[in-house]
MIDREN-283348 format. One line per 4 residues: number of its first residue (from 1); their letters; for each residue x, y, z of N, C-alpha, C. Coordinates in nm, 4 decimals, padded with zeros to 6 digits, always signed. Layout:
N
NUM> a> X:Y:Z:X:Y:Z:X:Y:Z; ...
This chain:
76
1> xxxx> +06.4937:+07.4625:-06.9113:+06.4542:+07.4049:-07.0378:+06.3276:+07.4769:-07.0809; +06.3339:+07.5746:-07.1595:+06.1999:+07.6030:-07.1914:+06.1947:+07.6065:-07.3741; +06.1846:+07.4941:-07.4136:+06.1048:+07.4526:-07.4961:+05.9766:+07.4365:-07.4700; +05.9478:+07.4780:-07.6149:+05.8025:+07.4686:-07.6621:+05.7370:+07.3905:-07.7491
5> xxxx> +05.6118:+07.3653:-07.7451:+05.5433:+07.2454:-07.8916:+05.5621:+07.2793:-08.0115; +05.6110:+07.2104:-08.1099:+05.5819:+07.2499:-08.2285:+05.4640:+07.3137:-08.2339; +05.4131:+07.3900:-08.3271:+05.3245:+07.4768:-08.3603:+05.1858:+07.3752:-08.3767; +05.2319:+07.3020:-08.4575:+05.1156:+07.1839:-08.4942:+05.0805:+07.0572:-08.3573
9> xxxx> +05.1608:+07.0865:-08.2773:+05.1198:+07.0218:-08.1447:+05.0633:+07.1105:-08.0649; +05.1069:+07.2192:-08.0303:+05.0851:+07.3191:-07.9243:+04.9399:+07.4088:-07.9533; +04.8745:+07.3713:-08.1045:+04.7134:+07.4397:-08.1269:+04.6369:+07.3610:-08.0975; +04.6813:+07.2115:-08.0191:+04.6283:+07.1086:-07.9913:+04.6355:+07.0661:-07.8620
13> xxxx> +04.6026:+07.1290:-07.7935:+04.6683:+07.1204:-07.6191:+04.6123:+06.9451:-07.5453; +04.5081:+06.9367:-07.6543:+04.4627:+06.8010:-07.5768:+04.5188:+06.6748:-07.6397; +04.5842:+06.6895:-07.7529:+04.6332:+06.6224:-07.8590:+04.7215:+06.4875:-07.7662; +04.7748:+06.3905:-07.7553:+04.8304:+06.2686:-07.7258:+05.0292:+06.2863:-07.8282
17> xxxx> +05.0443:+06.2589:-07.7488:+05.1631:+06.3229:-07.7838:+05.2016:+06.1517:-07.7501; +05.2989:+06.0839:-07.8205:+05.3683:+05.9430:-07.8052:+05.4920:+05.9621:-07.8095; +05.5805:+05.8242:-07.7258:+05.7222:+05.8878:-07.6653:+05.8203:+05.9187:-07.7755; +05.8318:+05.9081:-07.8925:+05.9123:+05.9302:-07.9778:+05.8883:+06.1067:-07.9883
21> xxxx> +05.7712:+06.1297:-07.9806:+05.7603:+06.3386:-07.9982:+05.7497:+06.3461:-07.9091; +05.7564:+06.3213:-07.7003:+05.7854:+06.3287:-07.6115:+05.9744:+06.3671:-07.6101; +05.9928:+06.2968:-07.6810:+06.1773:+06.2837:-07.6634:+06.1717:+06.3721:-07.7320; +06.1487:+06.4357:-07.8451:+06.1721:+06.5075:-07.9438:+06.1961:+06.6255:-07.8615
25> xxxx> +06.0701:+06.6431:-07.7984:+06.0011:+06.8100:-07.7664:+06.1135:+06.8313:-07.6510; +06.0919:+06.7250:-07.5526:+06.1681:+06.7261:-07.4350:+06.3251:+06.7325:-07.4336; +06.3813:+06.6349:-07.5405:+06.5467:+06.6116:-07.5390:+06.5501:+06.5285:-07.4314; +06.4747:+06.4540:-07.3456:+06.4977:+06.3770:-07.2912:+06.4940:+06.2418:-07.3318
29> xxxx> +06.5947:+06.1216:-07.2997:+06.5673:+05.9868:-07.3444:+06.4489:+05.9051:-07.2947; +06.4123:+05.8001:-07.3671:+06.2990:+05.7066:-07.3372:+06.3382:+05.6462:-07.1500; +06.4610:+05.6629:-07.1689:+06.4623:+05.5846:-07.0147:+06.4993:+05.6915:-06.9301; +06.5404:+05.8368:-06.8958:+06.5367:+05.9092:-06.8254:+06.3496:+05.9276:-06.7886
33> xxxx> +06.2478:+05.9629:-06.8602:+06.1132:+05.9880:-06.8733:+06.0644:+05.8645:-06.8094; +06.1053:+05.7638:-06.8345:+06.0106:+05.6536:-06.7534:+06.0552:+05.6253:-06.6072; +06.1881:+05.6470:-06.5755:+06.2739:+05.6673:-06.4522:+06.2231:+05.7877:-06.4112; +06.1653:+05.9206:-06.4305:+06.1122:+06.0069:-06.3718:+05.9837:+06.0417:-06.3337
37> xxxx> +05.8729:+05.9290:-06.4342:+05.7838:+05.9141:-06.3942:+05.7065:+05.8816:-06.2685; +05.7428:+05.7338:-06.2431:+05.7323:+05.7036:-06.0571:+05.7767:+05.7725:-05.9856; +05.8694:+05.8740:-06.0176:+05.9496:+05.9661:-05.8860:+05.8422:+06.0843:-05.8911; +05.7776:+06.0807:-05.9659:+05.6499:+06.2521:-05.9947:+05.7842:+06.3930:-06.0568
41> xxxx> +05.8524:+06.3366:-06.0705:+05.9602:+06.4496:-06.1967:+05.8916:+06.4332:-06.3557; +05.8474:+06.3966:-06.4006:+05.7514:+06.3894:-06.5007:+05.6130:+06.3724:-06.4973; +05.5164:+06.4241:-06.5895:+05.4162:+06.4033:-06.6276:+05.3652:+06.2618:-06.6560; +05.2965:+06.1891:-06.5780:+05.2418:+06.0500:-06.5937:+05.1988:+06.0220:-06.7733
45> xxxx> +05.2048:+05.9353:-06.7946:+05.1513:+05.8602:-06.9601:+05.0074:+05.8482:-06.8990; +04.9282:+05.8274:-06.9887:+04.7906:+05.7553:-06.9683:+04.7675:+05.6699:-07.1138; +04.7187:+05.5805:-06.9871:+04.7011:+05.4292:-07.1711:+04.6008:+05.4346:-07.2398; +04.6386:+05.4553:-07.3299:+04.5791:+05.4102:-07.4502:+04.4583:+05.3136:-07.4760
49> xxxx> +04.5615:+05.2282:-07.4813:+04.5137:+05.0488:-07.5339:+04.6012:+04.9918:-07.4995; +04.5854:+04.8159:-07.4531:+04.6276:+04.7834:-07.4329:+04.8386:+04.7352:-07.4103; +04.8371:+04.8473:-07.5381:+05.0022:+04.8340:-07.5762:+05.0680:+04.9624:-07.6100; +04.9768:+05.0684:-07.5980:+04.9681:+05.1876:-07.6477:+04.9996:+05.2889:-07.5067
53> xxxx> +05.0772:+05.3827:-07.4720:+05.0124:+05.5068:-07.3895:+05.0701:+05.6568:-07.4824; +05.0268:+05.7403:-07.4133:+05.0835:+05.8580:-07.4574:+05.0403:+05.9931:-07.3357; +05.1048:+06.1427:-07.3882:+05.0767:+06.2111:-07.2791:+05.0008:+06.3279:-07.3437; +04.9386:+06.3893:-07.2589:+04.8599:+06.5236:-07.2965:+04.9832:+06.6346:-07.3281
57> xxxx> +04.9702:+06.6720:-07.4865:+05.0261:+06.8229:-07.5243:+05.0475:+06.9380:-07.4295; +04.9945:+06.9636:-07.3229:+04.9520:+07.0522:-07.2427:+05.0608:+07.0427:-07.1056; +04.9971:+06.8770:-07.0929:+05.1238:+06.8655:-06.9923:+05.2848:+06.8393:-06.9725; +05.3297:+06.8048:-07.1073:+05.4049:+06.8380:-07.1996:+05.4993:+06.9343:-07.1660
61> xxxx> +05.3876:+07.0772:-07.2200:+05.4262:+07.1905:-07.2172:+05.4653:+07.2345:-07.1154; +05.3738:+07.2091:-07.0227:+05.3327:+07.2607:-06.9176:+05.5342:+07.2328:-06.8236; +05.5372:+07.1330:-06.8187:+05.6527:+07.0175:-06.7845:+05.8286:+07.1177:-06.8400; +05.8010:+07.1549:-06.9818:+05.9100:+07.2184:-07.0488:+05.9319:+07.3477:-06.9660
65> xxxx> +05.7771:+07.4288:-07.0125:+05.8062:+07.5586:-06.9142:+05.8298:+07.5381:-06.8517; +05.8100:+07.5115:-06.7287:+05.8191:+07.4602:-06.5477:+05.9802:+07.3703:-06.4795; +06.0413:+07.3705:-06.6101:+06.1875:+07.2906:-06.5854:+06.2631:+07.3846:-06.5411; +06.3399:+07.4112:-06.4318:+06.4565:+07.4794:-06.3836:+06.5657:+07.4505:-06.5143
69> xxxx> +06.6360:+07.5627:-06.5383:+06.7208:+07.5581:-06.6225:+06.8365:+07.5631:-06.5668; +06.9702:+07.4426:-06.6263:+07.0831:+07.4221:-06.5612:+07.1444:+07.5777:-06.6648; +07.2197:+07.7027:-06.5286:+07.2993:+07.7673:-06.5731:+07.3712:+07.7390:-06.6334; +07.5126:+07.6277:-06.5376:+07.6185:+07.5934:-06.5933:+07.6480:+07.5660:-06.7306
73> xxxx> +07.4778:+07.4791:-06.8083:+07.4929:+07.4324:-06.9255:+07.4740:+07.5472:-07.0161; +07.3890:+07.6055:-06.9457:+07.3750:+07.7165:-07.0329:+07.4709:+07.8212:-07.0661; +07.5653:+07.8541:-06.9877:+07.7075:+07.9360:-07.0181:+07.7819:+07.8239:-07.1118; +07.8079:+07.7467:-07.0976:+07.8811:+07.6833:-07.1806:+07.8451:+07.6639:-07.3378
């Protein structure tokens, strides 16, 4: 998987990224990302506020580059 930040996220490496442009960037669902979190296959959230979290742009990225890419899907 090597996606990258939008342009307007990625000049912002420290920027808070929230799970709706998490899913975006990633293609991953809200419940694969929180199921991979406790396992350390994702980048931890850090909170916000009380009702709020989000993740660092950077680590994000960092997360996209660093994904092994499924061949199989990729021939197909």
């Amino acid at each position: 998987m090597s996606r990258s930040l939008p342009p307007s996220v990625a000049s912002w490496p420290n920027r808070m990224l929230n799970i709706r442009e998490v899913v975006a960037v990633t293609g991953l669902s809200k419940a694969t990302i929180y199921e991979w979190m406790p396992k350390g296959m994702f980048p931890a959230s850090r909170r916000l506020g009380p009702n709020r979290v989000g993740w660092l742009a950077r680590d994000i990225e960092d997360f996209c580059n660093n994904c092994p890419v499924n061949e199989k899907a990729k021939a197909a």
